[in-house]
C-alpha positions in Angstrom: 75.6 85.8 150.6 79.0 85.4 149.0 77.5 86.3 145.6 75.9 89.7 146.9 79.3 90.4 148.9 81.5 90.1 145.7 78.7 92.1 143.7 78.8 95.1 146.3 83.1 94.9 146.1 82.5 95.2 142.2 80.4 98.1 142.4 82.5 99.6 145.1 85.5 99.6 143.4 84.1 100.7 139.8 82.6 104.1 142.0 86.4 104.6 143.4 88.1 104.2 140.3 89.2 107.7 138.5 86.2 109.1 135.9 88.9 108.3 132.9 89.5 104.9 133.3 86.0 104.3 134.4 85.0 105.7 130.8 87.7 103.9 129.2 87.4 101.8 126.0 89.6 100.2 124.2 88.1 100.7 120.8 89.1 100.7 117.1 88.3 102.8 113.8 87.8 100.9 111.1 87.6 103.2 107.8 84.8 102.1 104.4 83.9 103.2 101.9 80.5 104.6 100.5 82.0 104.1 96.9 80.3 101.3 95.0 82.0 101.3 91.4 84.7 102.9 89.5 82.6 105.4 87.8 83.7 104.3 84.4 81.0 103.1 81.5 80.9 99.3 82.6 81.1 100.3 86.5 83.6 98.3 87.4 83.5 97.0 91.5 85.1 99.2 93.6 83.6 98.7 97.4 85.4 97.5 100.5 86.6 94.2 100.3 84.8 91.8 102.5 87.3 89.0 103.2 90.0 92.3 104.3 87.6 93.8 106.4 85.9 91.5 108.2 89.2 89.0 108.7 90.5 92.3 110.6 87.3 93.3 112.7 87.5 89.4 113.8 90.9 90.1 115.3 90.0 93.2 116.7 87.0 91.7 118.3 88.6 88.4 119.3 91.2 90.4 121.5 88.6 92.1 123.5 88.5 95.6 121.4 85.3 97.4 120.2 85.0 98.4 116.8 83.6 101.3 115.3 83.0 102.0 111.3 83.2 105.7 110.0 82.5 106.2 106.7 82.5 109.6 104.7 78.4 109.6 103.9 77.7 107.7 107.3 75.0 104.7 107.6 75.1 101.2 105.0 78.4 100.6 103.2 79.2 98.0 100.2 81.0 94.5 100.0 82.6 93.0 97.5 83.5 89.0 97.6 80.0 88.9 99.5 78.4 85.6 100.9 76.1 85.7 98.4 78.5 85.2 95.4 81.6 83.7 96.7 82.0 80.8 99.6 84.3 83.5 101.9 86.9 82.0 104.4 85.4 80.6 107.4 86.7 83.7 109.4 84.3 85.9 107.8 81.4 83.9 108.3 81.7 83.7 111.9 82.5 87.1 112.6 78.9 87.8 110.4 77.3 85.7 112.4 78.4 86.1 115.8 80.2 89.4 116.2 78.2 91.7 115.1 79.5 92.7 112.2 76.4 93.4 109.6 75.3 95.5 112.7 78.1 97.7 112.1 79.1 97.4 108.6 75.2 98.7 108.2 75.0 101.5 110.7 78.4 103.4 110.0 79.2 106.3 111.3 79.5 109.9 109.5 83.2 111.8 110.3 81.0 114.4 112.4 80.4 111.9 115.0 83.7 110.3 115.9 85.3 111.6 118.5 88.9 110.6 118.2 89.9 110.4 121.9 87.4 107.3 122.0 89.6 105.2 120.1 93.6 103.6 120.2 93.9 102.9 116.7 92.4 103.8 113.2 92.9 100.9 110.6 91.7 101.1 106.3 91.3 96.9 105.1 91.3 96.6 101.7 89.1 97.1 98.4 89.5 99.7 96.0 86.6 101.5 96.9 88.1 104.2 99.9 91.0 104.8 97.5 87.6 106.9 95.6 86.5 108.5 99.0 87.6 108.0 101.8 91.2 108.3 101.3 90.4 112.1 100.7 87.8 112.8 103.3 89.2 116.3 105.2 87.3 115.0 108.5 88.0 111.2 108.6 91.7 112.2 107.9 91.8 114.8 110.8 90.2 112.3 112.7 92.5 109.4 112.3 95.7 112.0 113.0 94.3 113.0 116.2 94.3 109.0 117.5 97.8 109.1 115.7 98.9 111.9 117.8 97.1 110.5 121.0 100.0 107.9 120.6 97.3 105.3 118.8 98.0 103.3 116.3 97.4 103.4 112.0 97.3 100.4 110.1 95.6 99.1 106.4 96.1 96.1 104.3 96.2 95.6 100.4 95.1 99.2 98.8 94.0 100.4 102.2 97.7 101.8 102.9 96.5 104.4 100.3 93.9 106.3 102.6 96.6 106.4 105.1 99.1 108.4 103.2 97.3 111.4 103.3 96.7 112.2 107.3 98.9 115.1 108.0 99.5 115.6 111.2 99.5 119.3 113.6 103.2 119.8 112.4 102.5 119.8 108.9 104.2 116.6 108.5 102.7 113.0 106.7 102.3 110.3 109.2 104.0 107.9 107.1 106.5 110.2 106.2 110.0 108.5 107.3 108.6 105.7 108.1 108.7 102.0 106.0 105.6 101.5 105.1 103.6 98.9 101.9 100.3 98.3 100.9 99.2 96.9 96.9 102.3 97.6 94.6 102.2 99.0 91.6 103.6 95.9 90.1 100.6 93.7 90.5 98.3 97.0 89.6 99.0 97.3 86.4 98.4 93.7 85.4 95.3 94.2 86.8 92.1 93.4 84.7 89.9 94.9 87.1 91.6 98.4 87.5 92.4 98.1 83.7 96.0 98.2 85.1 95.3 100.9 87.2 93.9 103.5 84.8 90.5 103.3 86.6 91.9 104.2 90.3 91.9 108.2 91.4 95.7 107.2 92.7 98.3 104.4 92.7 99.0 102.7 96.7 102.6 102.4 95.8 102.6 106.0 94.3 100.7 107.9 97.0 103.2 106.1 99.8 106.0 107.2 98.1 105.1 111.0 97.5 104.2 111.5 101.4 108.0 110.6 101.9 107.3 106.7 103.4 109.7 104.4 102.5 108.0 101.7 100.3 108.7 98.2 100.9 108.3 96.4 97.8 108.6 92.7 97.0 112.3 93.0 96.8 112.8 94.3 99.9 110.6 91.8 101.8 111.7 88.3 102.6 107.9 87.6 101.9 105.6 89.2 100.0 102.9 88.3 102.8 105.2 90.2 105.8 103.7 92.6 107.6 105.4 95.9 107.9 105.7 97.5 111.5 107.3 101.0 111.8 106.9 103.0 115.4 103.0 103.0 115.3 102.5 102.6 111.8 101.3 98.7 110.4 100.7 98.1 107.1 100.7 94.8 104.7 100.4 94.2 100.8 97.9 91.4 100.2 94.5 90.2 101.4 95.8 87.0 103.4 98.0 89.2 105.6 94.9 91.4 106.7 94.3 89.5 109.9 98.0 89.9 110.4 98.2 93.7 110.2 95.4 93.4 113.1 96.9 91.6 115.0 100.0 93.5 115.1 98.6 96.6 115.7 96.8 94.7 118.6 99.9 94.1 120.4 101.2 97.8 119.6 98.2 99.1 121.5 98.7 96.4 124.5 102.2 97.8 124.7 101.2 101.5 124.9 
């Protein structure tokens, strides 16, 4: 009897709450990439980088948000650092196996069907591979400054920072313009191997901050390499191990909205 008393209250009291916050979810964009190489003769690995991505969805998922993926093509999108070929943190492999995430990562949505009043924050791991796509997709970048100007948060780890600097906002303006803001520096680019010191890459990180008028935070300026950079609603870090990090703060961001 108590049981079937406390059910009806439930029920009564989801019918009399306002249609908005009955429909309300607290939910996350996560931007991937479609891009699996470099395009170069030896097809160099470009993809999204698996221990940034799903590190982050973890977070997301652990604090009670939903997570979306958009992607510019839509459907499957490719890992580097996969199970497979590397032993990944133990992070990732729980997230894998008990958060969904394949389910997603597989089943990605195209830019025409996010609606950005669904969702509190938009957030770009790391990998090279969006720098190739999705850093330039028209619709994804509309998309993400709408949730911007909804008052939700942007955030991105390693070179994900670099498919942020491009959402311009209804004023004209750069989001990150003004604001401090890193993501990977040009100073460990161009020793990489991999990029061929940046010569493969459509863009620099450091580069395509700076031009949208966001003040870069190098290693100089931080006390640690590994900080996390918070600016009004902006979050963004510079290496791999501070991607959980960057969730997390954008996390409490949205809880203090």
């Amino acid at each position: 009897m108590k049981l079937t008393v406390l059910a009806l209250s439930a029920v009564l009291f989801a019918a009399t709450m306002p249609p908005a916050a009955a429909q309300r979810r607290t939910r996350v964009l996560m931007g991937v990439s479609n891009v699996s190489d470099m395009g170069d003769p030896e097809k160099h690995e470009a993809k999204n980088n698996l221990w940034e991505v799903a590190p982050a969805f973890h977070v997301f998922r652990m604090h009670g948000f939903e997570v979306d993926f958009v992607s510019p093509k839509g459907g499957r999108v490719p890992f580097s650092r996969e199970v497979d070929e590397f032993d990944p943190p133990g992070i990732v492999n729980y997230t894998i196996k008990y958060e969904g995430f394949r389910e997603k990562a597989s089943n990605t949505l195209s830019p025409q069907k996010v609606n950005p009043s669904d969702y509190v924050a938009y957030f770009v791991a790391g990998g090279i591979g969006p720098l190739f796509d999705l850093a330039k997709d028209p619709h994804i970048l509309g998309a993400a400054a709408k949730i911007y100007e909804n008052g939700g948060v942007l955030g991105g780890c390693g070179h994900g920072p670099g498919s942020l600097a491009d959402i311009r906002l209804s004023d004209g303006t750069y989001a990150v313009r003004g604001k401090l803001a890193t993501g990977f520096p040009n100073s460990s680019e161009r020793v990489s191997r991999w990029s061929k010191q940046g010569t493969l890459l459509p863009f620099l990180v450091e580069d395509a901050l700076r031009a949208r008028g966001a003040i870069y935070q190098d290693k100089e300026n931080l006390k640690d390499k590994f900080d996390v950079v918070v600016d009004q609603r902006l979050v963004t870090t510079m290496f791999l191990s501070s991607c959980a990090n960057a969730a997390k703060d954008v996390v409490e961001l949205v809880r203090r909205r």
